[in-house]
Backbone bond lengths (Angstrom), bond angles and torsions (degrees), N, CA, C in turn:
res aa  C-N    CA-C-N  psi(-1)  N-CA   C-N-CA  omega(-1)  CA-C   N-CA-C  phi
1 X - - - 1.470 - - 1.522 108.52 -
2 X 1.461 109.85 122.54 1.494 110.21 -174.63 1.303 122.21 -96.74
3 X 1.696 142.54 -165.62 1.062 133.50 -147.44 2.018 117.03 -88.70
4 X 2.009 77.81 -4.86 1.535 101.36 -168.59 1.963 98.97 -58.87
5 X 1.190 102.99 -21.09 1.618 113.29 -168.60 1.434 109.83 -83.07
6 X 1.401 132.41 134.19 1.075 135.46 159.84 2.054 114.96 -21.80
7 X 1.317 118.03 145.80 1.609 109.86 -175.77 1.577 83.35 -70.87
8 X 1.111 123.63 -71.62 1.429 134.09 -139.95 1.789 88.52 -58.11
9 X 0.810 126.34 -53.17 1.947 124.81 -174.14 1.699 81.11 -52.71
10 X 1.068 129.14 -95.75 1.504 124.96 -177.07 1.577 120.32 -1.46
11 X 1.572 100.03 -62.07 1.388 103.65 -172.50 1.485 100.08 -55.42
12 X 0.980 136.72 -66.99 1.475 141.85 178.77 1.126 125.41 -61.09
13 X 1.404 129.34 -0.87 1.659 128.56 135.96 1.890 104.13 -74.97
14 X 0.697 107.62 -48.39 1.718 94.66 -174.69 1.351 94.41 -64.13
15 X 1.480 173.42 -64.57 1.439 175.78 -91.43 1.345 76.78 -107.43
16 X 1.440 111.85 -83.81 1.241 131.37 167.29 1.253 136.14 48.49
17 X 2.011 77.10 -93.73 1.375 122.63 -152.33 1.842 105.36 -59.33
18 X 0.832 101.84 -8.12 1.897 96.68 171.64 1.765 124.28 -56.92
19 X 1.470 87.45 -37.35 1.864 94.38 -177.09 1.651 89.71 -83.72
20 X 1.417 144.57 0.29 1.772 110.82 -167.72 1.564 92.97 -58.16
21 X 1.711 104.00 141.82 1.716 103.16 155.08 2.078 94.96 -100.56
22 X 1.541 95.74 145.98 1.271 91.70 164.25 1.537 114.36 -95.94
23 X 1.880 110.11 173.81 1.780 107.31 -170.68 1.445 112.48 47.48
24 X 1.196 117.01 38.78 1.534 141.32 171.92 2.025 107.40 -45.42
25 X 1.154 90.03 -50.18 1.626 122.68 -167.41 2.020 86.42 -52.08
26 X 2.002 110.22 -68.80 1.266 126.71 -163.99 1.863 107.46 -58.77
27 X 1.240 114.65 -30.03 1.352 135.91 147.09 1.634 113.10 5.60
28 X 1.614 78.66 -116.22 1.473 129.21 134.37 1.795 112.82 3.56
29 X 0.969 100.43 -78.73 1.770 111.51 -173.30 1.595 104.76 -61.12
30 X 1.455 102.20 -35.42 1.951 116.28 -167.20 1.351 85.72 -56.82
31 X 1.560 121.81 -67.19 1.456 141.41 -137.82 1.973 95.67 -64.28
32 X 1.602 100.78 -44.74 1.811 115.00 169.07 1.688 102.62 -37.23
33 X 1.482 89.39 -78.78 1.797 108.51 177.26 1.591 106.85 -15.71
34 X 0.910 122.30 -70.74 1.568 148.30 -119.01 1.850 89.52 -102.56
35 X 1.340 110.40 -37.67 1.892 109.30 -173.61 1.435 95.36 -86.53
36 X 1.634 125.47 -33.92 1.355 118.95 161.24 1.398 142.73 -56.60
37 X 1.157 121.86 -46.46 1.798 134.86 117.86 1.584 109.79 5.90
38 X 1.771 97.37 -86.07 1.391 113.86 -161.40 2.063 106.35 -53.11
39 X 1.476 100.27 -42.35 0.865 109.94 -164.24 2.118 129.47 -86.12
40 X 1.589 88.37 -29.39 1.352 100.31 162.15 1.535 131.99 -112.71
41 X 1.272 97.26 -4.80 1.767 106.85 165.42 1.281 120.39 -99.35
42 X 1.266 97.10 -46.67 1.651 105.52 -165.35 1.696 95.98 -87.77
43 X 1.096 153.34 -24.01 1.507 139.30 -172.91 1.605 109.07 91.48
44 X 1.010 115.74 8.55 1.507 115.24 173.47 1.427 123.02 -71.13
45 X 1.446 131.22 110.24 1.208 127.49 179.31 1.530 137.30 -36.87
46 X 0.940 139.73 139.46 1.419 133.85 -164.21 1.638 106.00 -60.88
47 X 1.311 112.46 -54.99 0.964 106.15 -172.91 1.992 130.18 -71.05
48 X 1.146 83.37 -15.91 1.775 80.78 149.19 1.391 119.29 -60.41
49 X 1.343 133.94 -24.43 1.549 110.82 153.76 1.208 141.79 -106.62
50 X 1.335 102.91 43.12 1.376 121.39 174.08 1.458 92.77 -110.21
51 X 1.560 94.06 152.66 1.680 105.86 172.14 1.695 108.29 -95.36
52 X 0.926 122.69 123.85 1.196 152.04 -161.52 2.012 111.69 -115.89
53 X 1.334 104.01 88.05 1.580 118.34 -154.75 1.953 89.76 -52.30
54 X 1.414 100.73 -55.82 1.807 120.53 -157.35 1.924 88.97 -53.50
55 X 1.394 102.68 -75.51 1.957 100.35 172.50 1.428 100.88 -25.89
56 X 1.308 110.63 -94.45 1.408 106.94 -166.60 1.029 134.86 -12.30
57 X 1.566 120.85 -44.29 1.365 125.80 -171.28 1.274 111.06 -89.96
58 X 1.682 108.25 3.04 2.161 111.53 -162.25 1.825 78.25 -115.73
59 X 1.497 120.32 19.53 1.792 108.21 166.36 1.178 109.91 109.10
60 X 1.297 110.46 -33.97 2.041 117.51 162.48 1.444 107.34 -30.01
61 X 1.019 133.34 28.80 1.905 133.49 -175.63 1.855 103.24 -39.87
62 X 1.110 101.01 -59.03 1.802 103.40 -178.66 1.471 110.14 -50.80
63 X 1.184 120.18 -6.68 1.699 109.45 177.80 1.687 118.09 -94.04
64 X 1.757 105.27 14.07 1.203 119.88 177.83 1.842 97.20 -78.62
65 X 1.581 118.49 -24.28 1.252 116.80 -153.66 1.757 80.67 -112.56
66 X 1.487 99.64 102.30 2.008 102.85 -175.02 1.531 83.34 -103.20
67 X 1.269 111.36 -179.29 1.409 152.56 -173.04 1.374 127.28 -121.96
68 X 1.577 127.90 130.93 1.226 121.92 157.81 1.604 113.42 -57.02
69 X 1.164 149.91 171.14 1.256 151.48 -160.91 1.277 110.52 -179.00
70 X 1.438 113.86 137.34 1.848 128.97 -168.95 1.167 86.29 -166.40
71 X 1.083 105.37 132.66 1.911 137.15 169.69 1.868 105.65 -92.21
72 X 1.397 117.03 -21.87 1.424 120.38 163.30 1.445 127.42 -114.26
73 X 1.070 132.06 141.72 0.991 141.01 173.93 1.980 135.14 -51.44
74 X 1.637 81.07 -22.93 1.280 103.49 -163.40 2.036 101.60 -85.56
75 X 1.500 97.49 -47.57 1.194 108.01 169.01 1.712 123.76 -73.15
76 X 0.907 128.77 -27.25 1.435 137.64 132.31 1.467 116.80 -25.29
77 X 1.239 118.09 -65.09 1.567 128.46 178.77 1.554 93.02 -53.49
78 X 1.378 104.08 -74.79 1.982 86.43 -165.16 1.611 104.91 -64.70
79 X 1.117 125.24 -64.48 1.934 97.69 -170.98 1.963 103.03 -50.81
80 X 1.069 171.93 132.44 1.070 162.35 -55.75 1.692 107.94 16.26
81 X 1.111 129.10 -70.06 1.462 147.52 -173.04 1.831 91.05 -43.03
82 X 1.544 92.47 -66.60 2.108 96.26 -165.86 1.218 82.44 -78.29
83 X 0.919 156.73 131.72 1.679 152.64 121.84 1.674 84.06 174.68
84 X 1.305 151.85 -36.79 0.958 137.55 149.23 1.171 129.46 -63.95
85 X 1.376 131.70 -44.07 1.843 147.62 144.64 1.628 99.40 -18.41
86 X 1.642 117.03 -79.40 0.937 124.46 -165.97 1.563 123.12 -48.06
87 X 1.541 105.91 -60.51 1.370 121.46 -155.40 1.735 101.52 -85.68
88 X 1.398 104.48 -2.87 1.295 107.20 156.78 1.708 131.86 -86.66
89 X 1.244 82.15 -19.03 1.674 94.16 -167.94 2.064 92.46 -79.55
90 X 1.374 102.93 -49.08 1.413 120.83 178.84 2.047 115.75 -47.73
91 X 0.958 77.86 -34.44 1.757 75.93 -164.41 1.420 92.74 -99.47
92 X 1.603 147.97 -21.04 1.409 151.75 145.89 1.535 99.56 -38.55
93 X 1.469 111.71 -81.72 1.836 115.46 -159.80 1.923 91.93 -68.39
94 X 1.220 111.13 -57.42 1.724 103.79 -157.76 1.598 120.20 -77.39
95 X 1.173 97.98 -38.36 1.967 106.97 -175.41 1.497 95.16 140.01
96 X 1.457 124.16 160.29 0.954 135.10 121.21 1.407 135.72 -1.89
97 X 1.518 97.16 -69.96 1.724 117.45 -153.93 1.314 81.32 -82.51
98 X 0.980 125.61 -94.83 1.463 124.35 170.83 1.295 117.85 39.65
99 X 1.212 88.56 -100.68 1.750 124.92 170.09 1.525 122.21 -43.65
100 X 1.453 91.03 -33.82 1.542 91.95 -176.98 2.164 117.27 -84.76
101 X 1.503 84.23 -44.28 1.124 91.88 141.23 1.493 143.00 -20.22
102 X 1.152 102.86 -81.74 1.726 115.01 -164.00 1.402 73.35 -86.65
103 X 1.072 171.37 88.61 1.269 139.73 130.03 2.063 87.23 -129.51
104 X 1.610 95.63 -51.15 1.784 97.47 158.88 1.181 141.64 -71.99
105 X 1.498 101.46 10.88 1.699 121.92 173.81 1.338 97.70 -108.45
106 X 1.488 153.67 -8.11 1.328 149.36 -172.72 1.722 96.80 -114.74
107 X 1.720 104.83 -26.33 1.832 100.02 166.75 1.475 111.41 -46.32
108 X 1.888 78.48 -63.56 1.682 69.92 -177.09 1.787 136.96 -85.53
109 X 0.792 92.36 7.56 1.552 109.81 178.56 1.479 91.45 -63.46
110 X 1.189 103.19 -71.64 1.534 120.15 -155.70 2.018 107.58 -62.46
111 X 1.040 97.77 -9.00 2.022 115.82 -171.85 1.917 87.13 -89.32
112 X 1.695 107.86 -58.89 1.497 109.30 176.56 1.159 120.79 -47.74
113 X 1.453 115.98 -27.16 1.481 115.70 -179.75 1.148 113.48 -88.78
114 X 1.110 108.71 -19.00 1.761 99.17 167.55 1.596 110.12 -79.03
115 X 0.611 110.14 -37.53 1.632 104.67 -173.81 1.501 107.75 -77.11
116 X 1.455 126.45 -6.71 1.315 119.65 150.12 1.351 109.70 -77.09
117 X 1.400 121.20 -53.67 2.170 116.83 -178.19 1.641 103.27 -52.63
118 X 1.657 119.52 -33.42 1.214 103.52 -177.68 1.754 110.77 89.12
119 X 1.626 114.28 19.13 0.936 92.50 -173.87 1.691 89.27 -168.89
120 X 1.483 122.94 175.25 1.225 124.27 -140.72 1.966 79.25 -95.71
121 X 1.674 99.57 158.94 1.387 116.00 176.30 1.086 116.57 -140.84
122 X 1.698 125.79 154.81 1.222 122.08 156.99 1.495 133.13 -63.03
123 X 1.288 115.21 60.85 1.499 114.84 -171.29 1.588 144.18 -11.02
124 X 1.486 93.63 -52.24 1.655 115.56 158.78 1.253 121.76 -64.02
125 X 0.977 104.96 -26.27 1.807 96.86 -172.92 1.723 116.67 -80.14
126 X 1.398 102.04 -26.30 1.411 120.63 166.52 1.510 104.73 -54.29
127 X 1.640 104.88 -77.72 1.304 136.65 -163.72 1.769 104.06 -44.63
128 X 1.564 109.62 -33.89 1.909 121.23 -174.24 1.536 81.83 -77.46
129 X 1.504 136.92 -66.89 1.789 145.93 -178.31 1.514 78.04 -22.61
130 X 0.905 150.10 -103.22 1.421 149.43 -60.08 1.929 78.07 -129.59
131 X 1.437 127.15 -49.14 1.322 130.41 -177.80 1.824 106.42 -67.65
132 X 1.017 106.83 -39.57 1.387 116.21 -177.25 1.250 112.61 -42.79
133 X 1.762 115.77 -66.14 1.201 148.34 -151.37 1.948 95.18 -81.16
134 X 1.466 115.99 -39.65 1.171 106.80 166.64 1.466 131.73 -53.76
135 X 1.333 93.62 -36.59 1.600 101.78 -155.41 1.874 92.58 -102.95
136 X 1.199 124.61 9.35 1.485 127.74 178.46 1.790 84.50 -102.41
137 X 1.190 132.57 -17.09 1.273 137.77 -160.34 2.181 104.91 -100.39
138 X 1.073 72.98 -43.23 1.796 77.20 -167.87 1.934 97.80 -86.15
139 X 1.581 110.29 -19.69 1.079 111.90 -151.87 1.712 114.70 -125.21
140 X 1.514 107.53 27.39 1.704 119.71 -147.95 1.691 111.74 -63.72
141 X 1.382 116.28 -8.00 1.718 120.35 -159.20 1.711 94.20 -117.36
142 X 1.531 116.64 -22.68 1.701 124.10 177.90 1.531 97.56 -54.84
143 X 1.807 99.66 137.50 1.190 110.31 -179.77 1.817 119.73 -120.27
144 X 1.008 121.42 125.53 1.595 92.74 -168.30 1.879 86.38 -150.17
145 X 1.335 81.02 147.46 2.301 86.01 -176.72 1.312 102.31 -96.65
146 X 1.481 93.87 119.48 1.611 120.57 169.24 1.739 104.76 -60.29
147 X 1.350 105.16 126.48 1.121 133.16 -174.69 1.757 127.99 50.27
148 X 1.310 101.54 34.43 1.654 119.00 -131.63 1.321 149.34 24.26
149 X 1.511 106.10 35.13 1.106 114.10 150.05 1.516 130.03 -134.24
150 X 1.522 100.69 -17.61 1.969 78.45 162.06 1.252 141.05 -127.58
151 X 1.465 110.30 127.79 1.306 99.07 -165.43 1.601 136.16 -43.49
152 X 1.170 130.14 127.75 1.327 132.08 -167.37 2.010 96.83 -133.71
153 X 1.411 106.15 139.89 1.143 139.27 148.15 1.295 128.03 -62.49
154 X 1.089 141.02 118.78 1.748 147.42 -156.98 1.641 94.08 -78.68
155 X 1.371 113.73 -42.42 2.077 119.86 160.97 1.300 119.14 -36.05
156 X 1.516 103.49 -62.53 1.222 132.56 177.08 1.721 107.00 -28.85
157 X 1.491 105.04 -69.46 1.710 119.84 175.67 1.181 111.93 -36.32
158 X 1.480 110.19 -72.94 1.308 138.51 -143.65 1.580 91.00 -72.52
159 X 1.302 126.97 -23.61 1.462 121.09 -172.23 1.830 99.73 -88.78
160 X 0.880 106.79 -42.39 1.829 114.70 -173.33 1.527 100.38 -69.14
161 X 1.297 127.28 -4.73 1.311 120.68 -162.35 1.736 106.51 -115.80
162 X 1.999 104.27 -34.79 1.308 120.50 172.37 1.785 98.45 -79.89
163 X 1.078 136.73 -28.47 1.564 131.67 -171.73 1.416 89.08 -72.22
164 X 1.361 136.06 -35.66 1.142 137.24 -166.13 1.482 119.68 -52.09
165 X 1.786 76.94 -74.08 1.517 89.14 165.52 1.352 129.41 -88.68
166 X 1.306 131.49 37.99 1.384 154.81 103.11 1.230 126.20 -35.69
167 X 1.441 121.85 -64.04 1.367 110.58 -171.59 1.965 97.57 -95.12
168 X 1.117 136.86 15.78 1.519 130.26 178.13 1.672 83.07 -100.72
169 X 1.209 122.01 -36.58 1.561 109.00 173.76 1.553 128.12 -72.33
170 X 1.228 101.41 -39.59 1.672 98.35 163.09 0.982 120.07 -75.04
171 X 1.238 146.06 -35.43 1.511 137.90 169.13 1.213 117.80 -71.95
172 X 1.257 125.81 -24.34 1.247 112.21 -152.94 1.794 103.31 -101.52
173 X 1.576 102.47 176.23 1.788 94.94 -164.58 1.336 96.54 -85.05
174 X 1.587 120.73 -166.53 1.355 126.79 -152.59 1.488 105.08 -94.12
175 X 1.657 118.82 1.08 1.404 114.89 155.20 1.344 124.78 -72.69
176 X 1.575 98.33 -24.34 1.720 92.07 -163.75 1.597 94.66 -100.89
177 X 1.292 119.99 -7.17 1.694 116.67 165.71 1.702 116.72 -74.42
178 X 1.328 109.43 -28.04 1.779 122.02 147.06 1.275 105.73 -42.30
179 X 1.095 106.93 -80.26 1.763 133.91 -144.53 2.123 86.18 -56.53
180 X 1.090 112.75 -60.28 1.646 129.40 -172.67 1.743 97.16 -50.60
181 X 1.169 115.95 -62.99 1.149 103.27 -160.94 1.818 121.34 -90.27
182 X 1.302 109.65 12.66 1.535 117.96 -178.10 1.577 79.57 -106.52
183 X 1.196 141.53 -17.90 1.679 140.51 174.61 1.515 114.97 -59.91
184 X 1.678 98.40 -45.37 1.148 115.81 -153.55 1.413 109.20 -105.36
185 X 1.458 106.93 3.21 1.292 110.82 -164.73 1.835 113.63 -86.64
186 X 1.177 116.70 -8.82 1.639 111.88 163.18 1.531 103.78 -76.91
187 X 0.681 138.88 -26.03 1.875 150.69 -152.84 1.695 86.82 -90.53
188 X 1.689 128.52 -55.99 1.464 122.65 173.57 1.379 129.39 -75.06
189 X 1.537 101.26 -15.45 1.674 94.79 -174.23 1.372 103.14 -98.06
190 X 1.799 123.00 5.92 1.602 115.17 167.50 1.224 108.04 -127.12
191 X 1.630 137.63 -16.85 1.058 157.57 127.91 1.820 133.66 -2.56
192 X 1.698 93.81 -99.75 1.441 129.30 139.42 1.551 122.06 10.71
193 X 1.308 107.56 -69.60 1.742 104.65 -177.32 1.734 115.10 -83.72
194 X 1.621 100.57 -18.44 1.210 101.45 -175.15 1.693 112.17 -101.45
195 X 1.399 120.81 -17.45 1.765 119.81 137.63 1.498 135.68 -35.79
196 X 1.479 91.47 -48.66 1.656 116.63 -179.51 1.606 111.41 -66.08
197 X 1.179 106.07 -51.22 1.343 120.13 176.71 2.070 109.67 -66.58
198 X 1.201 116.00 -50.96 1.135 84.30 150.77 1.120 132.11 -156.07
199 X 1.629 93.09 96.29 1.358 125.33 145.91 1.685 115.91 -100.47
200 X 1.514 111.31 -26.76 1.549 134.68 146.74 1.495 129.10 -24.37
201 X 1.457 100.40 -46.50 1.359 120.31 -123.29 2.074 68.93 -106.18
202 X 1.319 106.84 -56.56 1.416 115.34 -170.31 1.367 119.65 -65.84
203 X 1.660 99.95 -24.03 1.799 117.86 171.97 1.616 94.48 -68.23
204 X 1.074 115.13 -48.27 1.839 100.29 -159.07 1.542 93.24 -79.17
205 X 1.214 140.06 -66.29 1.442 130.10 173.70 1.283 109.50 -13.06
206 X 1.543 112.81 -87.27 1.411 108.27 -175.76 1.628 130.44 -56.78
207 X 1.568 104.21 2.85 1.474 107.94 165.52 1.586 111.35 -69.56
208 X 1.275 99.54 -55.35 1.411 127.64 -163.39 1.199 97.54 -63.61
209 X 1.633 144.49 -29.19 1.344 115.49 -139.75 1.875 76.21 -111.63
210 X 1.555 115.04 -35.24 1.409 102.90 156.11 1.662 133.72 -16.54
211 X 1.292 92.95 -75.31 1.558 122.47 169.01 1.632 116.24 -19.55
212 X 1.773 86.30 -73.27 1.851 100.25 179.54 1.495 104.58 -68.76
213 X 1.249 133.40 -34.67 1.561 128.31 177.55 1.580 117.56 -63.67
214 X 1.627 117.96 -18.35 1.183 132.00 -168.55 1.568 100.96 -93.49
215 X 1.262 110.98 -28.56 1.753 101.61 177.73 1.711 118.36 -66.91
C-alpha cells in the first residue's frame, strides 16, 4: 500500500499485517467449488449458504461462514477465473494485507448489513461489489475480455457497479440508504480519501487550464 493511502489507514494495515492470507483469490474459488458440491451433488438447500442474521442468533453460529453459490457450472467456471485474475493482480500491485484486509472488512460489512435488512443475504456478492469497485479503482486502464470475448476495462466495471449503487441510493427509502452505505463502507474508508484527492486534483487542473485559455 503506497503513499496514495491515508498514513493512519497504513498504520493499521501494517498492525494488521498478521492475518494477510496469501492466494486469497484460490481461497475464494475453493469456498465457490465446495457450495457447488454441497449444493448440486449432495442435495443441500441453497439457503444453507446464506448467512441468515435471525438463525444465527437462535445458535446457527456456522452460518457466519456463507458461501459463494452457482446453480451452473458454467457460471462457476467464470467467477473462479475473475476471483483468481483479480485477487492476483491485487495482492502483486497492493500487498497481501491489504487485500486481505478489505476483502474481510466487506465480509463483514456485508454480515452487518444483514442484520440491519433483518434478513438472510448473498454475502459474496456484496463482498465481489466491494472487490470489484477496488480493483476498477487501483486498476482503471487494465484490460481483460469478459468471458473471452469482450474486451472490458477494469473502469468500465467499477463504474456500472458505482452507478448502481448510485441510483439504489437515490431512489431508494432511508432503509436501503442504511442498508447501501454500511455495504459500501470498506470501499470508503480505503477508497474515499484517494477519490477526493483526485477529484481535487482534476478541479484545480481544469481551473488552471481555464485560466491560461482565458488570457
Amino acid at each position: 500500500m503506497d503513499d496514495r493511502f491515508p498514513k493512519s489507514l497504513r498504520f493499521v494495515i501494517r498492525k494488521l499485517s498478521f492475518i494477510s492470507l496469501p492466494n486469497l483469490g484460490m481461497l475464494i474459488a475453493g469456498l465457490a467449488v465446495l457450495g457447488f458440491v454441497g449444493q448440486n451433488m449432495l442435495g443441500i438447500p441453497m439457503e444453507r449458504f446464506l448467512f441468515d442474521p435471525q438463525l444465527f442468533l437462535e445458535g446457527e453460529y456456522q452460518r457466519i461462514f456463507a458461501y459463494p453459490n452457482f446453480d451452473q457450472p458454467i457460471w462457476l467456471f467464470f467467477f473462479c477465473l475473475y476471483v483468481y485474475f483479480v485477487f492476483q493482480m491485487l495482492e502483486e500491485s497492493w500487498g497481501e494485507a491489504p487485500t486481505t484486509i478489505f476483502t474481510l472488512l466487506s465480509y463483514l460489512a456485508a454480515v452487518g448489513a444483514s442484520f440491519f435488512a433483518g434478513r438472510a443475504l448473498p454475502i459474496w456478492e456484496f463482498v465481489m461489489q466491494n472487490v470489484s469497485l477496488a480493483f476498477g479503482t487501483l486498476f482503471p486502464e487494465l484490460e481483460f475480455y469478459l468471458f473471452f470475448v469482450l474486451p472490458v476495462k477494469a473502469k468500465w466495471l467499477a463504474m456500472l457497479a458505482g452507478g448502481l449503487f448510485f441510483y439504489q441510493f437515490v431512489v431508494g427509502s432511508l432503509a436501503d440508504k442504511g442498508f447501501l452505505a454500511i455495504v459500501l463502507s470498506p470501499y470508503l474508508i480505503f477508497f474515499g480519501p484517494l477519490l477526493y484527492k483526485n477529484v481535487r486534483t482534476r478541479f484545480r487542473v481544469r481551473n488552471n487550464r481555464n485560466r491560461f485559455d482565458g488570457r
